[in-house]
C-alpha positions in Angstrom: 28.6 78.1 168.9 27.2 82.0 170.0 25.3 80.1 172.4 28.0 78.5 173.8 30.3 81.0 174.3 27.6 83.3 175.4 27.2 80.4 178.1 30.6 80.1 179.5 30.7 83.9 179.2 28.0 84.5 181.4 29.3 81.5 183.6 32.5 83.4 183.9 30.9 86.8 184.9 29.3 84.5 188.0 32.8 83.2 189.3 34.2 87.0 188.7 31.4 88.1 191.2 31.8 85.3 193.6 35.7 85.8 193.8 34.8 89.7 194.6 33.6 88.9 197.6 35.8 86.4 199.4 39.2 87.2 200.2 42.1 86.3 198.3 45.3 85.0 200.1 48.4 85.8 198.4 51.9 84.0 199.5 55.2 85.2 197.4 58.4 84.2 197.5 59.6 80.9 199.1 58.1 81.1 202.4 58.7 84.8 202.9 55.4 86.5 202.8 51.5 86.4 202.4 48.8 88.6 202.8 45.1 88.3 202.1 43.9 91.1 199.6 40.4 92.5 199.6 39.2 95.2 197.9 37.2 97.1 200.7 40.4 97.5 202.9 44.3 97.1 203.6 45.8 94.3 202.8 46.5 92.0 205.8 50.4 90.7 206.0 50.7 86.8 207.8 53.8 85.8 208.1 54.1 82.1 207.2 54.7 79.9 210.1 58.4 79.9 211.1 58.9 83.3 209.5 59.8 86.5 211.2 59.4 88.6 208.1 57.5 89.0 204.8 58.7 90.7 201.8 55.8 92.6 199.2 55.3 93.1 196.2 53.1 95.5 193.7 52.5 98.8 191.3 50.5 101.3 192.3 49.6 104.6 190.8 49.5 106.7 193.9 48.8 104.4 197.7 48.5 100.9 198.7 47.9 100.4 202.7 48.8 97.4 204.5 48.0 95.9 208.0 49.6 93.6 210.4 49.1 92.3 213.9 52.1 92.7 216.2 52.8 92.6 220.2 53.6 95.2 222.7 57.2 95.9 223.1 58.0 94.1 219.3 61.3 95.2 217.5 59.2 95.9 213.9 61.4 97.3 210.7 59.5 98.0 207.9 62.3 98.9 204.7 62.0 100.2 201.1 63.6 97.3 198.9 62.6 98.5 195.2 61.7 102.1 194.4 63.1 103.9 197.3 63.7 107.2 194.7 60.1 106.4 193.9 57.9 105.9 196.9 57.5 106.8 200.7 56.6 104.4 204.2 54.5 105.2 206.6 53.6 103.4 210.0 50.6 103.9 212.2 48.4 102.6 215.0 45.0 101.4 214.7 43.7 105.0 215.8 45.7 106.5 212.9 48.5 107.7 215.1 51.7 108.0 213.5 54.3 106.1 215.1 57.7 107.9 216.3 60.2 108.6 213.3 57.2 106.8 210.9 55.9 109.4 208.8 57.4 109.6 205.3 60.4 107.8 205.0 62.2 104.9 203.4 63.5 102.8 206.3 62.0 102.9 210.3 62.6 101.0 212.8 60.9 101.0 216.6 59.7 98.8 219.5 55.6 98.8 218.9 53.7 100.2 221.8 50.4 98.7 222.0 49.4 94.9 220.7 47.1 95.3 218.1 46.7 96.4 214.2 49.3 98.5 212.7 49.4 100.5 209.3 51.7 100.3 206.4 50.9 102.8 204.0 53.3 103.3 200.9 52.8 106.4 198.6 54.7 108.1 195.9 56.9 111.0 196.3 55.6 112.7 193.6 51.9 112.9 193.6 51.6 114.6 190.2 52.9 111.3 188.3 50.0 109.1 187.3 52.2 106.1 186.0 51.9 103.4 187.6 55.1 101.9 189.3 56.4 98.9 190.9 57.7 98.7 194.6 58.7 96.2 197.2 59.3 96.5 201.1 60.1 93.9 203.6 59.0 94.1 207.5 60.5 91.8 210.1 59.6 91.5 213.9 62.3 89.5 215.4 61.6 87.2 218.3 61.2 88.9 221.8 60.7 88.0 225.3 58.8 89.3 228.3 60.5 91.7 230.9 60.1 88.9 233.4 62.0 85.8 231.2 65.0 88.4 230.5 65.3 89.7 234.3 65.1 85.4 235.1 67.2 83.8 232.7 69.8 87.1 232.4 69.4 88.3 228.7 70.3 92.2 229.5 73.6 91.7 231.0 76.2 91.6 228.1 77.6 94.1 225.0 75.5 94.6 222.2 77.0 96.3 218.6 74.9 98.1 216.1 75.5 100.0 212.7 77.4 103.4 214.0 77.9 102.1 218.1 78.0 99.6 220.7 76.2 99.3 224.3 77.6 97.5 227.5 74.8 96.7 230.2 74.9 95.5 233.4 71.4 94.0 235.5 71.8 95.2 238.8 69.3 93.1 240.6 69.7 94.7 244.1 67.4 97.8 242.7 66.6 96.2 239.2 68.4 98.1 237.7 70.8 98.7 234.6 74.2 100.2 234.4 75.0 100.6 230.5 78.0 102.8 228.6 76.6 103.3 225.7 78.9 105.0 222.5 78.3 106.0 219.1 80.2 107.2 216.4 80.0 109.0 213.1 83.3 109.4 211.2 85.6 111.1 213.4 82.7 112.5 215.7 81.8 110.4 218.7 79.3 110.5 221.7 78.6 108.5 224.5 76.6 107.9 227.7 77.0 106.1 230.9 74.9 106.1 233.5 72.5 103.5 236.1 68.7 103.9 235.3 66.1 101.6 236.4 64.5 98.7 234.6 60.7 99.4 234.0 59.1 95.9 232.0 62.4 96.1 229.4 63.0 99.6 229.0 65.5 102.3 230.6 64.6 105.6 230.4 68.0 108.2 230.6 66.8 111.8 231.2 69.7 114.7 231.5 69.0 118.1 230.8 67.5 118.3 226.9 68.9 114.8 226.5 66.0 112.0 226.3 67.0 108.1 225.6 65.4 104.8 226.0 66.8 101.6 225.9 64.5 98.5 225.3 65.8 95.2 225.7 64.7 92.4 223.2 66.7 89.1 224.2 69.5 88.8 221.4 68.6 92.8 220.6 68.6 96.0 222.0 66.5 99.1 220.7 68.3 102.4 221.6 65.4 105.1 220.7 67.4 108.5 220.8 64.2 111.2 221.2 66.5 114.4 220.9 69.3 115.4 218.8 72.8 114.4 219.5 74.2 118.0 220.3 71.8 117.7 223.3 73.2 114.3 224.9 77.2 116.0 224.2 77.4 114.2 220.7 79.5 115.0 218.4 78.4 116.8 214.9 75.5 114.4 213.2 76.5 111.1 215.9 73.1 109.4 217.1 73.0 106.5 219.1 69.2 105.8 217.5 68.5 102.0 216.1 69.0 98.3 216.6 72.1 97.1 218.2 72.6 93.2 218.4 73.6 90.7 221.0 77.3 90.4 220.3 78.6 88.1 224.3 76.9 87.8 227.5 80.0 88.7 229.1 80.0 91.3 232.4 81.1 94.6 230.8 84.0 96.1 233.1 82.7 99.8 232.5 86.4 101.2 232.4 85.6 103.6 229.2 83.1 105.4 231.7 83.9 109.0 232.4 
């Protein structure tokens, strides 16, 4: 009997070994996420196949970092589920870089600049506690088109609606270009902006004084990136126009709430 045991014992300790070093793919959920764990690097999120996002799972004591491949000019949201008192996101490129609005936080949302590897680091708030604690995020990356398919099939023209504001656009193919009213709203404070920029790929760029917006357009989404404060655009006290807004009609705006 010893020698048994000591047998499947020692035949144990060779599968431990061998699982060490080949990767070890992980799917949770019903359909909603996987990523292949290794123990030399981040774990890499796969979405399965019909599936635009994943939803993880774990406890750490202080870090875990996770990587995903994405496209230029993707709509990604990475999101605290469990433990958003607890722990801290993070995005960044492959080089490190911290995306805009990325560092530290429990919710972010942006339209990825580059195609390539990005970072998903989650950390506790509170780097003097040693327990170790469960957390869960979810990231999604919608479906999005190219700048050419949206100019060709229409898909800018229409209103769109988000969380605290909506935004009317208009292609104006003569000089591809975009005339958009954009509002926002924040208890009885309000803000808006209308003006004609041009289209470069899927983005406007509206530049006034200290005020600095882009608008990228997704298909069925629109990302309004707000890169100054509201005061500066002629908000109202704490308004900003920053976030997702969603394809509500394709319906020609008639611009008659423009100043």
């Amino acid at each position: 009997m010893l020698k048994k045991t000591g047998e499947q014992s020692g035949q144990a300790g060779f599968v431990r070994k061998t699982f060490a070093l080949i990767p070890l793919i992980i799917c949770l959920g019903i359909a909603l996420s996987c990523f292949t764990e290794t123990h030399s690097g981040p774990a890499r999120i796969r979405f399965t196949h019909g599936a635009d996002s994943a939803t993880i799972s774990g406890k750490i004591t202080a870090e875990k970092q996770y990587v995903l491949a994405a496209g230029k000019g993707q709509l990604m949201t990475v999101e605290l589920t469990e433990g958003q008192n607890i722990f801290l996101l993070a995005v960044t490129d492959s080089g490190g870089n911290e995306l805009d609005r990325a560092a530290y936080t429990a919710r972010w949302t942006g339209v990825l600049p580059e195609t390539g590897d990005y970072y998903i680091t989650v950390s506790k708030i509170d780097t003097d506690n040693n327990e170790t604690l469960p957390y869960s995020f979810n990231v999604q990356i919608p479906a999005s088109e190219s700048p050419e398919t949206l100019v060709e099939s229409g898909k800018i023209t229409g209103l769109y609606v988000g969380d605290t504001g909506s935004l009317s656009a208009e292609y104006l193919p003569e000089n591809n270009s975009v005339r958009f009213y954009l509002s926002a709203f924040y208890h009885d404070h309000f803000g808006e902006i209308c003006a004609v920029e041009s289209l470069k790929n899927d983005t406007v760029h509206y530049q006034k004084e200290d005020c600095d917006v882009q608008i990228s357009f997704g298909g069925d989404w629109v990302f309004v990136n707000q890169r100054s404060i509201g005061l500066e655009c002629g908000f109202g006290l704490n308004v900003t126009a920053h976030g997702v807004y969603h394809l509500r009609n394709r319906d020609k705006p008639s611009f008659d709430l423009c100043p």
